[in-house]
C-alpha positions in Angstrom: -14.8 74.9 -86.0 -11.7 77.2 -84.6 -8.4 78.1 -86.6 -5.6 76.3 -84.3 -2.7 74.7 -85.1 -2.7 73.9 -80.9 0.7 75.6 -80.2 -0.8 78.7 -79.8 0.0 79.6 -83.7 -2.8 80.4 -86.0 -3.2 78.8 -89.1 -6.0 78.1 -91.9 -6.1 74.4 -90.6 -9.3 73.6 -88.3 -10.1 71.4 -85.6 -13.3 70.3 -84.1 -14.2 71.2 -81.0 -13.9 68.2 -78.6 -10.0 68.5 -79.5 -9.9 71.8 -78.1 -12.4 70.5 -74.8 -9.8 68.5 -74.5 -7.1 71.2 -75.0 -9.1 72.8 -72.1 -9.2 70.1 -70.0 -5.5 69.3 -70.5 -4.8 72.8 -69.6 -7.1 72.4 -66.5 -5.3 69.2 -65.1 -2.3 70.8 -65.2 -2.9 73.9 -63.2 -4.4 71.5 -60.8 -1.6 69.3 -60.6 0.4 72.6 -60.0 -1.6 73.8 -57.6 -1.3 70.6 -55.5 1.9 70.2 -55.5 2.2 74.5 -54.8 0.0 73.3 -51.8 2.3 70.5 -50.6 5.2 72.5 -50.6 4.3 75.3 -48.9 2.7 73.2 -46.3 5.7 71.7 -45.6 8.0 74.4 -45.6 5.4 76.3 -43.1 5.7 73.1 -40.8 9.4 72.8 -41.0 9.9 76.6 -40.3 7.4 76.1 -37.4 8.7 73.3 -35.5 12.2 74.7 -35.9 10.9 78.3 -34.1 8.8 76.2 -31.5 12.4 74.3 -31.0 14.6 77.2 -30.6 12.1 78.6 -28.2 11.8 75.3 -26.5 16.0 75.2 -25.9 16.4 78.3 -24.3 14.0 77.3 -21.5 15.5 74.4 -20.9 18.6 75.1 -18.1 21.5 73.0 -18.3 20.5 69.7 -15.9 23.2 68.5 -13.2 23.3 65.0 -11.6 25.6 65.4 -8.6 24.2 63.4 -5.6 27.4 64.3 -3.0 28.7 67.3 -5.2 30.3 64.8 -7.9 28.9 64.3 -11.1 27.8 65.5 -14.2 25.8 67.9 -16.0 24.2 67.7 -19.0 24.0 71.0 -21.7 20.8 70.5 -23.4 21.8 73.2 -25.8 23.9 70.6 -27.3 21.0 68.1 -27.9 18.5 71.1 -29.1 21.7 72.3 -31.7 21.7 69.0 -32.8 17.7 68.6 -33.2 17.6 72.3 -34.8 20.4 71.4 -37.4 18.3 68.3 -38.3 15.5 70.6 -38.4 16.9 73.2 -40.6 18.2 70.1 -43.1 14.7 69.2 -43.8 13.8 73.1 -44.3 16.4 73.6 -46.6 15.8 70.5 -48.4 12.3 71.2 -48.6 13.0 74.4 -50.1 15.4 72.9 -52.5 12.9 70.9 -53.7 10.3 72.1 -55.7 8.5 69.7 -58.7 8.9 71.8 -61.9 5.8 72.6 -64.2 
């Protein structure tokens, strides 16, 4: 038998010990529950990061298209489009970032 009280205090009270296996495995599912969602998070702020590089990189190669058959027409500024996918794109990162389960 070990001298536990289970909050980390001693105390002359014993317990047997498949409470504390089961202390230990407590314990054990925890971290692992941590580590998962540790995993998750990173995964996704790594993928959000990414796709918003590979987007920036992706915009500046992109020249600004014109449609003018007899010299009349338009153009179209695609840094407007890839602003508009990079702010979306920065949203999600910052949001991913915001969130982060608690332990």
């Amino acid at each position: 038998m070990i001298r536990a009280r289970g909050d980390g205090s001693d105390t002359r009270d014993q317990i047997p010990y498949d409470q504390l296996d089961g202390c230990q495995a407590r314990d054990i599912e925890r971290a692992l529950v941590d580590g998962k969602a540790s995993y998750w998070h990173l995964n996704a702020m790594t993928t959000a990061g990414l796709a918003h590089s590979i987007v920036g990189m992706v915009c500046k190669a992109i020249p600004i298209t014109a449609i003018e058959p007899f010299g009349a027409g338009v153009s179209i500024d695609s840094g407007d489009i890839c602003g508009g996918i990079k702010d979306v794109l920065a949203t999600t990162k910052n949001a991913v970032e915001a969130y982060r389960p608690s332990h």
